[in-house]
C-alpha positions as CSV (number, residue, x, y, z in Angstrom):
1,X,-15.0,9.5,-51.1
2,X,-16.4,8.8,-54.3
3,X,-16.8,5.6,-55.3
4,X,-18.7,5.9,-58.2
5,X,-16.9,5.3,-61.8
6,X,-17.6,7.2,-64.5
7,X,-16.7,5.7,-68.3
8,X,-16.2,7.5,-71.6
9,X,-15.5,6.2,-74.8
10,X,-13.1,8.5,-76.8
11,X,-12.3,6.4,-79.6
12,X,-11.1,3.2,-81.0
13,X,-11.2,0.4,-78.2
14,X,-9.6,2.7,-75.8
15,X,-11.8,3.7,-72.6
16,X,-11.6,6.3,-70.0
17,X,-12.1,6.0,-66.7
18,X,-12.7,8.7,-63.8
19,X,-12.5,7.9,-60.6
20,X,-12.8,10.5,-58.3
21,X,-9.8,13.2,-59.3
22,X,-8.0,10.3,-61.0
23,X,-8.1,8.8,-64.5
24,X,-7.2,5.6,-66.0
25,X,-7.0,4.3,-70.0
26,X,-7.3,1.1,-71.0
27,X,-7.0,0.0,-74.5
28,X,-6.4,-3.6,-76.4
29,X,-3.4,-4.6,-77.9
30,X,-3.1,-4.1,-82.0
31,X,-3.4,-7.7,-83.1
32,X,-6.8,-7.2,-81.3
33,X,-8.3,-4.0,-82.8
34,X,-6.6,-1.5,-80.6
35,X,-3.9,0.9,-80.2
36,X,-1.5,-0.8,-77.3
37,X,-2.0,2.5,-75.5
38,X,-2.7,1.5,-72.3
39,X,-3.1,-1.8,-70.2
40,X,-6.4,-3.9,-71.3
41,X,-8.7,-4.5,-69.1
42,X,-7.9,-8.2,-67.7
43,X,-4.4,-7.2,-67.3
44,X,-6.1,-4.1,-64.7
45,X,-8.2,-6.7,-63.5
46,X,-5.1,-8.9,-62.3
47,X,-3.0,-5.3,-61.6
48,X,-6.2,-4.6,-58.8
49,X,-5.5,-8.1,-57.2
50,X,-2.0,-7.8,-57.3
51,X,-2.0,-4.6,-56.0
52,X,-4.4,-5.3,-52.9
53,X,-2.9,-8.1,-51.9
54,X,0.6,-5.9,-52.0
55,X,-0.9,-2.9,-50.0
56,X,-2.1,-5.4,-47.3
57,X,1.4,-7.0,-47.4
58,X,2.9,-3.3,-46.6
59,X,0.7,-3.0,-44.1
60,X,1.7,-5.8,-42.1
61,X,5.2,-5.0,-42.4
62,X,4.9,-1.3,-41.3
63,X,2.7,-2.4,-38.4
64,X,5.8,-4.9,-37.1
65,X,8.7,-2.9,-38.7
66,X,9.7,-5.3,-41.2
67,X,11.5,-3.8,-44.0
68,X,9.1,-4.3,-47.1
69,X,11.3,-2.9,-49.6
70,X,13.0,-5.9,-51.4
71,X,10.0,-7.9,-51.4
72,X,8.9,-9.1,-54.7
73,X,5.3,-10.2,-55.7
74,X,4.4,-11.7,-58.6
75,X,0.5,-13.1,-60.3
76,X,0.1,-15.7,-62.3
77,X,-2.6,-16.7,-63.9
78,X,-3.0,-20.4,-65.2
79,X,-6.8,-19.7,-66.6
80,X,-7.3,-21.2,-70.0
81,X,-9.9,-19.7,-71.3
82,X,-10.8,-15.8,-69.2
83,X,-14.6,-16.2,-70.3
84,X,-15.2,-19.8,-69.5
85,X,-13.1,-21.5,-67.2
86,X,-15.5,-22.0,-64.3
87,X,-12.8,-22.4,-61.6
88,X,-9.7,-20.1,-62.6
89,X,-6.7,-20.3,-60.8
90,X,-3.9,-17.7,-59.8
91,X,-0.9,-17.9,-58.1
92,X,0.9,-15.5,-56.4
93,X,4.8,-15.9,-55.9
94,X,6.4,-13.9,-53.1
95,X,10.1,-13.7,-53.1
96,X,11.4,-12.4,-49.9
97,X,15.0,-11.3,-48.7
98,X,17.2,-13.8,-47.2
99,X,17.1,-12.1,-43.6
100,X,13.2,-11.4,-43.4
101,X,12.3,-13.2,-40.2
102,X,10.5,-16.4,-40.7
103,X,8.3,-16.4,-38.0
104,X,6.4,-13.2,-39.6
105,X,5.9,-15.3,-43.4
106,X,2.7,-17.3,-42.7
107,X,0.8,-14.2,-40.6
108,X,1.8,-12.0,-43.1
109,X,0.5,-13.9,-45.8
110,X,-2.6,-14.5,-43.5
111,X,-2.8,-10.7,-43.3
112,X,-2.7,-10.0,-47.0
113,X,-4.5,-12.7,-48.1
114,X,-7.3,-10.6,-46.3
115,X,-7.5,-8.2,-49.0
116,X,-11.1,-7.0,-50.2
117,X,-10.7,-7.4,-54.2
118,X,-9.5,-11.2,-53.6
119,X,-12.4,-11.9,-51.2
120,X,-15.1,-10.5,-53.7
121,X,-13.5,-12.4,-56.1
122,X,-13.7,-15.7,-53.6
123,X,-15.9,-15.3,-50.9
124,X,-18.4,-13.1,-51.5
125,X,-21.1,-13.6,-54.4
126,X,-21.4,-10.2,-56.2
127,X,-24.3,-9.2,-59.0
128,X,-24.1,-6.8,-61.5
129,X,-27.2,-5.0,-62.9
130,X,-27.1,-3.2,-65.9
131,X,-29.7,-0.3,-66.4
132,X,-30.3,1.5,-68.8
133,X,-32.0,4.9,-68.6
134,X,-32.7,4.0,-65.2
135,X,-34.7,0.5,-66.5
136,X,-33.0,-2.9,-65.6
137,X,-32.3,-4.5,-68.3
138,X,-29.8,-7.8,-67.3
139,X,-28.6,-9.4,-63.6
140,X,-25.6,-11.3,-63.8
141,X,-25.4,-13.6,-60.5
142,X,-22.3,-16.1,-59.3
C-alpha cells in the first residue's frame, strides 16, 4: 500500500490530493476565498475521526452479529478557536436502536474508541517536518 500523499494545487484555494488510486478535493467556502467545491480541510479532518471511530464501531458489530445498520454517529466539535485552543474538545453522539443489546454498548464503545486517527490525535505525540528540496526547514512538536 501506498501511504504516501501526493498534493497539487490546481487553482484557486482548491487542492488535490492522491492517495494511492484515489483522489480527494478540498476547497474553502466563498465567504473565505474559495469556490464551495469541495469539503475544507477541517471539515476532512473531523470526517477522518468520525469516520475511524465508525469503521471500528462496524467492526465490533460484525465480529458479534449486531446489526449496525440503524446506528447513527454524530461529531461535535465545541473548539473555539481551531488554531489556538490548546485543549479542544469533541463529542461524539451515538444514537442506537431501541433493541441493540445493552450489554454490547460500553465494549463497543471501548472497541471504537481504539481507533488510530483518535489516538494520534490523543495519545501519541506526532512531529511534522517540512523539507524542502530535501533540506529541513521547520519541526512542529506536541
Amino acid at each position: 500500500m501506498d501511504d504516501i500523499l501526493h498534493l497539487s494545487l490546481p487553482g484557486g484555494l482548491i487542492t488535490k490530493v492522491k492517495a494511492g488510486e484515489f483522489t480527494l478535493l478540498t476547497d474553502y467556502p466563498q465567504e473565505r476565498g474559495g469556490t464551495n467545491i469541495a469539503l475544507n480541510p477541517w471539515r476532512i479532518f473531523l470526517s477522518a475521526i468520525l469516520s475511524c471511530q465508525g469503521v471500528n464501531l462496524a467492526k465490533y458489530c460484525l465480529e458479534h452479529k449486531l446489526d449496525y445498520q440503524k446506528i447513527e454517529i454524530s461529531l461535535i466539535p465545541l473548539v473555539q478557536d481551531n488554531r489556538k485552543d490548546e485543549f479542544p474538545e469533541y463529542h461524539l453522539k451515538v444514537s442506537l436502536p431501541p433493541d441493540f443489546p445493552a450489554e454490547h454498548i460500553e465494549p463497543m464503545v471501548a472497541f471504537f474508541n481504539d481507533c488510530p486517527v483518535a489516538n494520534h490525535l490523543t495519545k501519541l505525540k506526532p512531529i511534522l517536518k517540512t523539507f524542502v528540496n530535501e533540506r529541513l526547514i521547520s519541526e512542529m512538536k506536541r
